[in-house]
N, C-alpha and C positions, 0 to 999 in steps of 0.2 A: 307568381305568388311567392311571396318570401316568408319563411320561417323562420322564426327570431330565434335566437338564444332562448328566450323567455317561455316561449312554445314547447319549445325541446322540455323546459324544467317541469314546467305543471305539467307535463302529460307523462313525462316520468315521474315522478312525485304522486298523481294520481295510481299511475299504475302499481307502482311499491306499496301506495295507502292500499287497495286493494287486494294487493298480493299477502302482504303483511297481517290484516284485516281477515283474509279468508282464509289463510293458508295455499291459497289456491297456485297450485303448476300449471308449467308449460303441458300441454298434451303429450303422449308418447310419442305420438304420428309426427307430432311436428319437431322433436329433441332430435328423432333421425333424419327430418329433412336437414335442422339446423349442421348435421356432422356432414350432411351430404355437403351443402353448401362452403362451409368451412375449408374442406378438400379442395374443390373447385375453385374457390379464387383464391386458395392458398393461406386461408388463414389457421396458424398456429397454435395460437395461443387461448383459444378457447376453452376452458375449465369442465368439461360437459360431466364432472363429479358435483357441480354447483346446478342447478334450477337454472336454464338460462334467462326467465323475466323477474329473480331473484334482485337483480341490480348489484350483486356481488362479485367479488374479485374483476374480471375484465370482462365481465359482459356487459357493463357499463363506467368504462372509463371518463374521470374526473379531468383527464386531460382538457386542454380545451388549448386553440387556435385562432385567436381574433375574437373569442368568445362563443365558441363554435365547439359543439362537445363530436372527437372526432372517433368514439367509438361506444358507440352504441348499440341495446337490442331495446326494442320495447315492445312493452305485452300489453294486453289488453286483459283484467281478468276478469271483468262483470260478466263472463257467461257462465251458463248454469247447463251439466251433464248428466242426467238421472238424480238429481239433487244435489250435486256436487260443482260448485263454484272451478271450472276452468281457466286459463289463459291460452292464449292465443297471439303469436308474434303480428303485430301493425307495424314496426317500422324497425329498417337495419340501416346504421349510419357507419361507414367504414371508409373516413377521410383519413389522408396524408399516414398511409399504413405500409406504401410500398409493395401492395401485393402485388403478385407477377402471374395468378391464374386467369381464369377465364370465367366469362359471365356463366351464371349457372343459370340451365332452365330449371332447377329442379325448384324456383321460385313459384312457381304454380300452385305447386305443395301447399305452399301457406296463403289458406283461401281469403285469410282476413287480412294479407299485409297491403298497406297502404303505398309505403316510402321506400325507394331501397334507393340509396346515396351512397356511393362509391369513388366519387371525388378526390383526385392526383392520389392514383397509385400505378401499377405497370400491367392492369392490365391488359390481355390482348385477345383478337378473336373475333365474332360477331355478336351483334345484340341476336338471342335468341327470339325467333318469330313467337315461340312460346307464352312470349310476355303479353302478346294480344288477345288470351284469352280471363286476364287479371283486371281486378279491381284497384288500378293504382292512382294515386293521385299524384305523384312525385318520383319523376326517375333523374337523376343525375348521376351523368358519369363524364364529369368533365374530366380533363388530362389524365388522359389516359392513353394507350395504342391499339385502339380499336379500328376495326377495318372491315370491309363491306361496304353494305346497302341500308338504309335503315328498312326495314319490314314495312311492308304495307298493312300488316298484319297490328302494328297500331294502332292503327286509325279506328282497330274497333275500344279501346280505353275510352270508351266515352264519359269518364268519370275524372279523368287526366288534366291535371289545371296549368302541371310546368314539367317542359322535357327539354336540358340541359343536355347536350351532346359534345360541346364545345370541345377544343384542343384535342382532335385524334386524328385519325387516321382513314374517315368515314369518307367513301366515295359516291357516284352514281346521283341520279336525279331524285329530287324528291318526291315521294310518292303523291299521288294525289289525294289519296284515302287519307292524309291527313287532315285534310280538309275537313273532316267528321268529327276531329274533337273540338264540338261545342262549347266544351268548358276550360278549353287552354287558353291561359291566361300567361304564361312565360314559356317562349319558345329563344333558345337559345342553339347556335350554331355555328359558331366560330370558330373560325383556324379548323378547316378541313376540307376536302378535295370537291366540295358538290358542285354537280355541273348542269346544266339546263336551263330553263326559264322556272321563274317561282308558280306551280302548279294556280290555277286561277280556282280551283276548288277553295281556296285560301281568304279567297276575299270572304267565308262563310264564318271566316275565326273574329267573329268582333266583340269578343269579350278581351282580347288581345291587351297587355300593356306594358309590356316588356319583350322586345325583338332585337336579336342579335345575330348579324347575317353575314362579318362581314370575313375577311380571309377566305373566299373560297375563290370556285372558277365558275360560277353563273356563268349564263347568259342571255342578252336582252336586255332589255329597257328596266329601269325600277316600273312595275305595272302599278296603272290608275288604280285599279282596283283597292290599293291599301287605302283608300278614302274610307271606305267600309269598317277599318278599325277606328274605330269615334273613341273607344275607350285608353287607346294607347297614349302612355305619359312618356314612354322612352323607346327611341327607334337609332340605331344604329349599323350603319350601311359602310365599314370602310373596308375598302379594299377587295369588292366583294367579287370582280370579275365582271361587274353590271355594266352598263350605259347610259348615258344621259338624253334627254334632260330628267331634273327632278320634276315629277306629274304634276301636273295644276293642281290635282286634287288633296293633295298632304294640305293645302287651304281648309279644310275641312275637323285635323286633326287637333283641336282646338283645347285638349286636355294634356298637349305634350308639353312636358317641361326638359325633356332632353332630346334633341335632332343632330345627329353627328353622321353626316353621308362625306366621303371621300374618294379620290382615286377612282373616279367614272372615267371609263371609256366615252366616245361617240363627239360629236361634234360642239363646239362653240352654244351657247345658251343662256339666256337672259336671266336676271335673278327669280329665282321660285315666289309666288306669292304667299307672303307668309304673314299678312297682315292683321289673320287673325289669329294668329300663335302670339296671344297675350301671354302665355305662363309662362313662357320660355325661361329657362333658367342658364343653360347650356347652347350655342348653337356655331355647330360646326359646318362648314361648305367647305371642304378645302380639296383644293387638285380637285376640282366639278368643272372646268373646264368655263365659269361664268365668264361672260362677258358684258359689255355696258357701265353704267355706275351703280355706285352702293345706294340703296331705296332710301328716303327719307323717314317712311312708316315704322322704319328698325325703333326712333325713338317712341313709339308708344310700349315699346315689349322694355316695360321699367324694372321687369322681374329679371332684367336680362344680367348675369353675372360674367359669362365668358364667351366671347365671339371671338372666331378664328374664320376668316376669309382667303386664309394665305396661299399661296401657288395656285391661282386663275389670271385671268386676265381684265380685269376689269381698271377700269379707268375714272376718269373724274376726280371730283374732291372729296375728300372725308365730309359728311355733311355735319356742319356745326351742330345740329340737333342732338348731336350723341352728347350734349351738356346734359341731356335729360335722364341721362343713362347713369343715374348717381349707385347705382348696386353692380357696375361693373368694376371688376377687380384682373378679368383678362381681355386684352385686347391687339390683336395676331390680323396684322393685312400684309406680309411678309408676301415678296415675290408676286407682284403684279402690275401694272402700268397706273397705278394710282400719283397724282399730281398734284401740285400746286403747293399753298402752305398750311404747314399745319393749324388747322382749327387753334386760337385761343380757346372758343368752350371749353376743351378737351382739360384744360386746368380743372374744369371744375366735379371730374370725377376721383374725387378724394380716396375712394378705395380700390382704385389702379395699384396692379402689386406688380403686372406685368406688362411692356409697351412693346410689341414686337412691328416695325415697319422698315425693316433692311429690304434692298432692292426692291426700291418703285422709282420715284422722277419727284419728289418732295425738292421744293424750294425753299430761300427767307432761311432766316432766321428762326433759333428753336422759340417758341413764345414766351415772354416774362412769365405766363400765367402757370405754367409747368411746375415753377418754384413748391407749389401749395403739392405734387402730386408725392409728400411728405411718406407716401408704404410702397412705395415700389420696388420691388428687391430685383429686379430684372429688366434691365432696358437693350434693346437694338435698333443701333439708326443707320447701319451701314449703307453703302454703295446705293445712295441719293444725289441730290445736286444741292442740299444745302448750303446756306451762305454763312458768314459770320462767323464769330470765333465757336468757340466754344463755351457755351455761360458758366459764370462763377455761381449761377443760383444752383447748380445741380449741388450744390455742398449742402441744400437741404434734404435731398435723398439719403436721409443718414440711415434707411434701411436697406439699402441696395447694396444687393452680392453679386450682380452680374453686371457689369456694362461694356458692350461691343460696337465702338464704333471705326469701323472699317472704310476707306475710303467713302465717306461722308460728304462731302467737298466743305467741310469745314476749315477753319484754319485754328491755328496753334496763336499763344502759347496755351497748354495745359491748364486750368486754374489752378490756382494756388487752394482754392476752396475744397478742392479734390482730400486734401488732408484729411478732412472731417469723415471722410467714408468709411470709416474705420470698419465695418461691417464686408468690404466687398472681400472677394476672393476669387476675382474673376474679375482683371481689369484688361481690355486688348483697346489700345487706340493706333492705327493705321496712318500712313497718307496723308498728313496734317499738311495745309497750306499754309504761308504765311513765314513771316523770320524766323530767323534761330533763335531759341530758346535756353535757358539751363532744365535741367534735370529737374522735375516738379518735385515737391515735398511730398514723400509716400512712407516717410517715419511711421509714420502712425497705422499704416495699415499693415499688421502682424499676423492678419489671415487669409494673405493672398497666397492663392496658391500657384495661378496663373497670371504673368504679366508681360505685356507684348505692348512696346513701344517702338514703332517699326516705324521707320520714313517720317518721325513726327520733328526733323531739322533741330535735333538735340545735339547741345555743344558740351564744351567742359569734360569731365571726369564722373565717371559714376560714383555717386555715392557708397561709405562702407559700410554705412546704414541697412542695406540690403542684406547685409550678413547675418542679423538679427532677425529676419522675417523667415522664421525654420521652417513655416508652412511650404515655401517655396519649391514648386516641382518645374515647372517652366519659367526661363525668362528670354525674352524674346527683343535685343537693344539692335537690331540691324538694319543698317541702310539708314544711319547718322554720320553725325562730326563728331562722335564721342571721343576721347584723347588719350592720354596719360596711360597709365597701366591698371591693367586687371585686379579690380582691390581682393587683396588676398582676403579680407572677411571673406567672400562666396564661397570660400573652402571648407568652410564649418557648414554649408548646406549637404547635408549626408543626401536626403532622398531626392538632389535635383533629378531631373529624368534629361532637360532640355537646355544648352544654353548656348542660346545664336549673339553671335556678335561683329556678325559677316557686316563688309561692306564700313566699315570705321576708320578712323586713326587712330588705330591703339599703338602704343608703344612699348618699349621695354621688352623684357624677358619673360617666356611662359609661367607660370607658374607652376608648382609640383604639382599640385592637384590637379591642373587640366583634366585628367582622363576621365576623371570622378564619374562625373554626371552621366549619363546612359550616350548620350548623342551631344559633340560640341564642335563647333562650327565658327571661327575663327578667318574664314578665308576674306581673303582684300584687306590688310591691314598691314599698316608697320612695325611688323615685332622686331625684336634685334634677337635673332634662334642664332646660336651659336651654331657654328659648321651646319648653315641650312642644308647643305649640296648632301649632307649624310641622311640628312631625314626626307622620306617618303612624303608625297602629298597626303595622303592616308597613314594616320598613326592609331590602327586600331578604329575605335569610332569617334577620332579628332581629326577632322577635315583641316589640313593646313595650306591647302591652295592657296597661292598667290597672299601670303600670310607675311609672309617678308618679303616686300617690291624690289630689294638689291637683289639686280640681273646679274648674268652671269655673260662668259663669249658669244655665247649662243644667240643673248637676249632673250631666254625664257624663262621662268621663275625655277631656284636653284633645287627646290621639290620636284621639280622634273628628272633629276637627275641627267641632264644630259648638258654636256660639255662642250660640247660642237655639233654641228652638222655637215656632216661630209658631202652632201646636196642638199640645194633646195627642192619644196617640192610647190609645184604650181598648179595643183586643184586638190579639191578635200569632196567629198563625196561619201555620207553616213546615214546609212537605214535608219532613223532613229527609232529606237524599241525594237529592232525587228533583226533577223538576221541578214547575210550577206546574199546580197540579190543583183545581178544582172541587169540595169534598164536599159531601155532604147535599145538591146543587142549587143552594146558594147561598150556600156560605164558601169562597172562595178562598184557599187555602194558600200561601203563598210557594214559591219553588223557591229550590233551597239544592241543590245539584251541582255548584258549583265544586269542584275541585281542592284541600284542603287541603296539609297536610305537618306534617312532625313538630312545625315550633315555627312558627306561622300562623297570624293572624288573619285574617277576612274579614270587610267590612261592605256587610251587601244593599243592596239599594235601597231598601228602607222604613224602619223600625224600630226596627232589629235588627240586632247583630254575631253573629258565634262566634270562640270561639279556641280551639286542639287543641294539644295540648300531648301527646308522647310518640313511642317509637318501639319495634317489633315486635322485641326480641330473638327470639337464638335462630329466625329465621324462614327459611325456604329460598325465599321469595317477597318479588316489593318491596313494600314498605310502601304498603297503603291504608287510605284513610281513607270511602269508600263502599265501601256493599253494595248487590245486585243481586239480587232472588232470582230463580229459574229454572224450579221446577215453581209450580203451580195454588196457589191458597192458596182454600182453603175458609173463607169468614168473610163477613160485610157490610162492603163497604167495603173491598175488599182492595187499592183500588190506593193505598189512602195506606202499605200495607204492603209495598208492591213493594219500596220503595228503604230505606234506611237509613244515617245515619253513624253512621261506628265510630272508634274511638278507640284507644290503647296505654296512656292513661293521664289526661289529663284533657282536660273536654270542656264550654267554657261557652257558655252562648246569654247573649245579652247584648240586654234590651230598655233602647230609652230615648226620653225625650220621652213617658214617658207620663203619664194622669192618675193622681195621687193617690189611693188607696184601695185596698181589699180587694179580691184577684180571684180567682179560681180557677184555678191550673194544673195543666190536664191533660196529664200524658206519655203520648202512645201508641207500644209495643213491639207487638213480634213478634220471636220467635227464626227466624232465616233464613237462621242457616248450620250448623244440625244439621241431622240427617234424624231423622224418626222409622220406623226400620224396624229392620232387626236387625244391622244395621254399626257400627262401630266409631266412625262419624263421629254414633251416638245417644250417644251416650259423654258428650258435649260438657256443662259446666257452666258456665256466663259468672254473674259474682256480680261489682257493683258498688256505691258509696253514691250516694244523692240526696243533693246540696245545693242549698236554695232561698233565698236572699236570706243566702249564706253558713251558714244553719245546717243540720247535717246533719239531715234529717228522715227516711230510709230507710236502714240498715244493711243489710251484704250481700243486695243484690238479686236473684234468679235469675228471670230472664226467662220460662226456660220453665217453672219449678216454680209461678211466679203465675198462669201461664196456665193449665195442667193439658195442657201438650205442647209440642212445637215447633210455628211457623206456626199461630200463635192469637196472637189480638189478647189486649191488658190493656192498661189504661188505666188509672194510676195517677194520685187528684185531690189534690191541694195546694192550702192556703191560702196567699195571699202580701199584704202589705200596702207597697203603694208609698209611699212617703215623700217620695223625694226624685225621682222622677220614672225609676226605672231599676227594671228588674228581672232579677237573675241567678239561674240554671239551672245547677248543674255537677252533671256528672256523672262519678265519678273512679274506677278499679281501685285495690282496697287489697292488690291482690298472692292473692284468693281466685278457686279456681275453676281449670279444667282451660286451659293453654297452647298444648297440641300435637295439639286435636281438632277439624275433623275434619287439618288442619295446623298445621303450627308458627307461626300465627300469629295464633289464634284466642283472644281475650281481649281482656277492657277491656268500656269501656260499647258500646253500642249502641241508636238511640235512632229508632223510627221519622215522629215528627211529634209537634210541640209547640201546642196552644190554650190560649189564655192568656183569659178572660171576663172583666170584672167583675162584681163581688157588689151593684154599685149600677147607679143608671140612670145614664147619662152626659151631661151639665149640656144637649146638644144636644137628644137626646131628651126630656129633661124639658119642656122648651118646645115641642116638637111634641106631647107625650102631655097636658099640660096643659085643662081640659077649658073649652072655653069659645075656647083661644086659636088655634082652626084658621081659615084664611080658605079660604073659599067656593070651590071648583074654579073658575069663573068668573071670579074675584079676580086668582086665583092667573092665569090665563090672560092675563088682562087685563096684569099687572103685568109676564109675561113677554114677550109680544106689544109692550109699551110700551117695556119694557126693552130689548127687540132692536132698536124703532125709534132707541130714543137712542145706543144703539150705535153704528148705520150713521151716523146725522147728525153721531156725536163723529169717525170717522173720514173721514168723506167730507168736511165744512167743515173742518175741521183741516189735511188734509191740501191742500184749496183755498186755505186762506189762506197755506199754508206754515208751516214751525217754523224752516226752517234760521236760526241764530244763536241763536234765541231762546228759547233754554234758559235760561239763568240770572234772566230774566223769570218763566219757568213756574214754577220751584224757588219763586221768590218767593209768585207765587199760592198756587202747594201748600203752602207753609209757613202761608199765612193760612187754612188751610180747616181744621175739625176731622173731617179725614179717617178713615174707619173702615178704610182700608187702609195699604199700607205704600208706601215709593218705594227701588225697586230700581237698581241701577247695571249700567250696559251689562258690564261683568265677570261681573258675577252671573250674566244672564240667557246669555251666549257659556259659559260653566261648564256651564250647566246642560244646553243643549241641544248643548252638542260643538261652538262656533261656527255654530251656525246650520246643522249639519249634513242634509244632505238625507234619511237614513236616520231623522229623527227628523221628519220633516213627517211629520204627520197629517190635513193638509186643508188649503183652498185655498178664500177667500170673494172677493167683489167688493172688499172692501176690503183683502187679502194673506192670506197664507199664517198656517198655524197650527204651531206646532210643538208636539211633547211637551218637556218637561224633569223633571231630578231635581234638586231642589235640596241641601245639602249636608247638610241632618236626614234626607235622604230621602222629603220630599214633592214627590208627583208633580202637575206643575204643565203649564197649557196659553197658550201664548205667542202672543198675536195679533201680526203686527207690520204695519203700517199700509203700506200704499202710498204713496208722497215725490211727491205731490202737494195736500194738504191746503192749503185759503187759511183756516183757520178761526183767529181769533185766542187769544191766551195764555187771555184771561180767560172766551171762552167754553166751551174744552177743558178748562181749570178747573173750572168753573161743570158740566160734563155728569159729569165723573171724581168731583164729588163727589155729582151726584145717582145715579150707579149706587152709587157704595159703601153709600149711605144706603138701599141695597133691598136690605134682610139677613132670608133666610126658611132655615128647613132644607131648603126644596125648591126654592128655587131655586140656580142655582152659583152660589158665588164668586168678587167679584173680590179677588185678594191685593193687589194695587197695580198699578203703573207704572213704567214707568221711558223718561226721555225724555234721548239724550246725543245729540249730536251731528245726523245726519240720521235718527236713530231713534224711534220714538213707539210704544211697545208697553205692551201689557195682560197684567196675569198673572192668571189665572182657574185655580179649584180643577180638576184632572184627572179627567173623569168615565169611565172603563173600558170599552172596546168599544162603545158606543151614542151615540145624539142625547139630547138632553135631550127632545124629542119620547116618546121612547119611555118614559124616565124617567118622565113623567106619566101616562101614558097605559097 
């Protein structure tokens, strides 16, 4: 039952004419309930020096809220006390006041009140059972923090037409004794914890016509019984916790003008028969798990304005009969197996404002006939199988603010017609097949705020035209042929937030403003960065990976910062998302759980980089870049599938320093954010490409269709041939595959750990597997036992004879010796270990401390450093540093070199992992 504005006036208005008219007051009995009340749910501001059915000062606030008066008392004064004209309180309206008390029983009190509306304020507590013994017709207490059970003790209000519970905090089944109010006409119950099946006392409510069920935790089927409500116009079911299917009997309900059920549990189900729901005005099935085709009978419901079918499964064609549908204005079949080509009819519903059909199997061509659909301010055609370009008739949509076409399989060029959209602000086109193209004309559109021209084969120079569009918060130009340099207009965009222009041929020099924009993203292009080798991949939130392609000795991009390699290395192996794990026993996977961000490089400790490029439109969540999963995963080896990163849009691993040749890389997935059960969130399709050494060698990828389900491993294997000592992994969204399953931000790659083998022996092994050239366990013993003695004597007389001064004597020695190691400078080794930092000691000998360190290729390195009393002279600590370097075996460690500055005399030895070299042998 709704109460107008209009309602509220004349019945105040009567009341004041009355009051006014008789003189006549509030009762004494009821001024002290009204302070009791006040106290109770915290209201302040009540005048009780005024009359409170006087209508004066804030006992009837003028304020009003959508036309909605949000503070009210009203009286009633036509009763008569010993001859004396009374009032008496019928209705307390106390919206959007912020109180923070508690419901008061002490409403009982007032035996004539009708209304009591408390609507978004903070209260908290329970509905007092007390209320069951009142004459109410109207209880609302939407948003609010109430908590309990609702009272059974309702159900005696048999006078009760609308009880509004909505947004709190209400638990527990509902009672059955509700069943008994006769004359409830609006039962509202949204967004709160109730759990059970819907009492069948319920089917008795058939004055019903307004029901809102959904947010909670039901369970069970939606029951046949609501056939019974004949009178209901509007029934809403999302989310409710229920099952499907929808009952044959809602056929019955033939007075509804709004049907919106969503988010059912339970299995696969044919479309509801709804063929007598002629009034339909509104009608929602989405995530109902339908299957089959869309009914033809949908065209006699002429009344029908907005139909959303989206996230089911249904199939078939659009049926051309929806030409008849001329009062539809929304139209949503979003995310389902729907096919073939679009209907021509479909032109001829002129007051379409919205067209949503991203991810289904649509073929052909868009229709000529579309031209006419002249109010559409919102269109989506993404990740279909359309043909053809893309039409220049869309330049008749000059009301359109939205258009999303994401791998479409359309092709390019752009139209030119596009100009005319002057209206949009929301342009994203993906994935365009077809030649290269120039830069389309988008002068004219000054109120976009988002523009995303990705993979659409654009050549030339961007326009400086764009500098002029201040609306601008995202521009999105990557994975083109774009050229030339960065036009400096984009620097006068104060509020960008986003600007990708990954994957180009840009040229020239940064611009000052780079950093501007919140997130920017430059990587795979040819800048000319002055002294690249000093700047970091990461410059704050400007991703410069592979930003400028002049290599370095190394061969790997000069943001690496790394100058040589002092080995290669011949496997890569990284948990992706996850920490450092153990598999099979004995491969150690990297950990890789840092923190990405939309335009972000990171470089491990070994290896190996990544850089993530993208960001989650359209998402109701912050953007992540790991996953986590949370139920059991049935597999071998499941915990390298716990964790995963994810991506919005591109996603490179980046090996380097490694050795030359043929390897194998394996990519292992798991899908780990669908479910496989019979929800809405099985719906889910993630579809990306493989590229490995830049060539795409896997076209739209589906994780869980390789697998044969969700939460199953696949392991996809790759050849790769290293050349130049690097090896790259991307893995990139071409705009295919479902967005908003099991939420709106669910797409892109996903990738759960990466091993990388070679197809050869590797040049170390060959010399230990070599047959003839193994020395003796005993040898071996010997040479290390002998080894560790020259050790102790290079540092113990060393340090007896003293070094200090006598550095530039030793450099001398070491430059005469044909050393098999290297001489390292006190900077290097303070680099490596954080200054000598204590959290990186590793052990402690008679002759000093050990530390770890990372050098700057990422080999892990172990630093002796001598105690500063050695007397042993230049040419004997010479003489011992080059008999250890000349003991080179696979099994014994390495020494890397030296480094002697100042009063320091240290050793850099290979980093052996958790153990003694003892244990190593043995």
């Amino acid at each position: 039952m709704n109460f107008s504005p209009l309602f509220y006036f004349w019945l105040l208005a009567f009341c004041c004419f009355a009051f006014l008219a008789n003189g006549a007051t509030l009762v004494e009995d009821e001024v002290e309930v009204m302070k009791e009340i006040a106290k109770k749910v915290g209201k302040n501001d009540w005048n009780f020096s005024v009359d409170p059915c006087s209508g004066l000062e804030n006992w009837n606030s003028s304020n009003a809220v959508k036309g909605m008066l949000i503070n009210a008392v009203t009286c009633d004064c036509s009763f008569a006390n010993a001859n004396v004209t009374v009032c008496h309180v019928v209705s307390i309206v106390l919206k959007y006041q912020n109180l923070t008390g508690t419901l008061p029983s002490e409403l009982v009190k007032l035996p004539y009140l009708q209304e009591i509306d408390l609507t978004r304020n903070y209260l908290n507590g329970t509905i007092p059972p007390q209320w069951g013994s009142m004459k109410l017709v109207n209880i609302s207490l939407l948003g609010n923090r109430l908590t309990g059970s609702i009272p059974k003790e309702l159900g005696n209000i048999t006078t009760l037409k609308s009880l509004v519970l909505e947004f709190n905090q209400l638990t527990g089944e509902l009672p059955p004794e509700l069943g008994n109010l006769s004359q409830l006409e609006r039962l509202h119950l949204t967004s709160n914890h109730f759990t059970g099946n819907l009492p069948a006392t319920f089917a008795k409510l058939t004055k019903l016509n307004h029901v809102r069920l959904g947010d909670n935790q039901f369970s069970g089927t939606i029951p046949n019984f609501i056939q019974s409500w004949t009178t209901l116009q509007r029934l809403v079911v999302q989310g409710s916790g229920m099952s499907g299917p929808i009952p044959s009997g809602i056929s019955l309900l033939k007075n509804l003008t709004d049907l919106r059920i969503a988010d059912l549990k339970g299995p696969g189900s044919y479309f509801p028969p709804l063929s007598n729901l002629t009034n339909l005005e509104t009608l929602v099935l989405r995530s109902c798990n339908l299957i089959g085709t869309v009914p033809d009978y949908l065209e006699n419901v002429t009344t029908l304005k907005s139909l959303d079918l989206s996230f089911n499964k249904l199939s078939g064609t659009i049926p051309s009969s929806f030409s008849r549908l001329l009062n539809m204005n929304i139209l949503s079949l979003e995310f389902n197996q729907l096919s073939g080509e679009l209907p021509p009819e479909l032109g001829n519903l002129l007051q379409l404002e919205r067209l949503h059909v991203t991810s289904n199997f649509f073929t052909g061509n868009l229709p000529a006939t579309f031209a006419r659909l002249s109010k559409l301010n919102h269109v989506r055609l993404g990740d279909n199988q359309f043909s053809g370009a893309i039409p220049n008739f869309i330049q008749s949509w000059t009301s359109l603010q939205r258009l999303v076409i994401h791998g479409s399989g359309m092709s390019g060029p752009i139209p030119s017609g596009i100009s005319l959209l002057k209206n949009l602000t929301d342009l994203r086109i993906s994935d365009l097949k077809g030649p290269d193209s120039y830069f389309p004309p988008l002068s004219n559109l000054t109120n976009l705020g988002t523009l995303v021209l990705r993979s659409c084969n654009l050549i030339g120079s961007v326009p400086d035209y764009l500098g002029n569009v201040t609306t601008l918060r995202s521009l999105d130009l990557s994975f083109n042929k774009l050229s030339g340099s960065i036009p400096n207009s984009l620097g006068v965009l104060t509020d960008m937030n986003m600007l990708y222009l990954t994957g180009n041929f840009f040229t020239g020099p940064l611009p000052n403003w780079i950093a501007n924009p919140d997130y920017t993203d430059l990587s795979y292009n040819n800048f000319s960065i002055e002294k690249p080798d000093q700047l970091t991949c990461q410059q704050g939130t400007v991703n410069l990976f592979a930003s400028a392609l002049k290599g370095n000795n190394s061969g790997t991009y000069p943001c690496l910062g790394i100058t040589s390699c002092p080995k290669p290395s011949y496997s890569l192996h990284i948990n992706c998302g996850g920490k450092i794990i153990t598999y099979n026993g004995n491969i150690t996977y990297d950990e890789d759980s840092q923190e990405a961000g939309q335009a972000k490089s990171l470089r491990s400790g070994s290896n190996w980089a990544v850089s993530n490029t993208g960001h989650f439109f359209d998402s109701g969540v912050v953007d992540y870049y790991t996953w986590s999963n949370t139920s059991k995963l049935a597999m071998n080896n499941a915990e390298l599938y716990m964790n995963a990163r994810v991506s919005a849009l591109s996603l490179t691993y980046y090996g380097y320093c490694m050795g030359n040749g043929s390897y194998t890389v394996n990519l292992h997935f798991a899908e780990i954010m669908f479910t496989d059960d019979q929800t809405y969130s099985s719906l889910g399709r993630r579809v990306f490409d493989i590229y490995i050494q830049r060539k795409l060698v896997l076209k739209d990828f589906d994780i869980a269709k390789e697998a044969g389900g969700v939460g199953k491993a696949i392991i996809k294997n790759f050849t790769a041939n290293v050349t130049s000592g690097t090896l790259e992994i991307r893995l990139q969204w071409a705009g295919k595959g479902t967005t908003a399953i099991p939420f709106g931000s669910v797409y892109g790659p996903l990738i759960s750990a990466i091993s990388v083998n070679p197809d050869f022996t590797p040049p170390l092994e060959k010399e230990s597997n070599n047959k003839g050239s193994g020395i003796p366990v005993g040898a071996i013993l010997g040479i290390v036992f002998a080894g560790a003695l020259v050790i102790i004597m290079v540092f113990g007389i060393a340090w007896w004879r003293g070094c200090l001064g006598q550095n530039s004597s030793l450099h001398r020695d070491l430059q005469g010796l044909d050393l098999k190691t290297g001489i390292f400078t006190l900077r290097q080794i303070k680099a490596a270990t954080n200054n000598f930092d204590i959290a990186c000691k590793i052990g402690e000998g008679g002759f000093g401390p050990v530390y770890k360190g990372i050098l700057p290729d990422g080999t892990a390195i172990a630093v002796k450093q001598l105690s500063s009393r050695s007397k042993q002279g230049n040419r004997e600590f010479t003489n011992e540093i080059g008999m250890i370097s000349a003991l080179q075996h696979p099994c014994l460690v390495k020494l890397y070199g030296c480094c002697m500055e100042g009063d320091q005399m240290l050793l850099i030895y290979e980093y052996m992992e958790n153990n003694s070299l003892a244990s190593a042998l043995w």
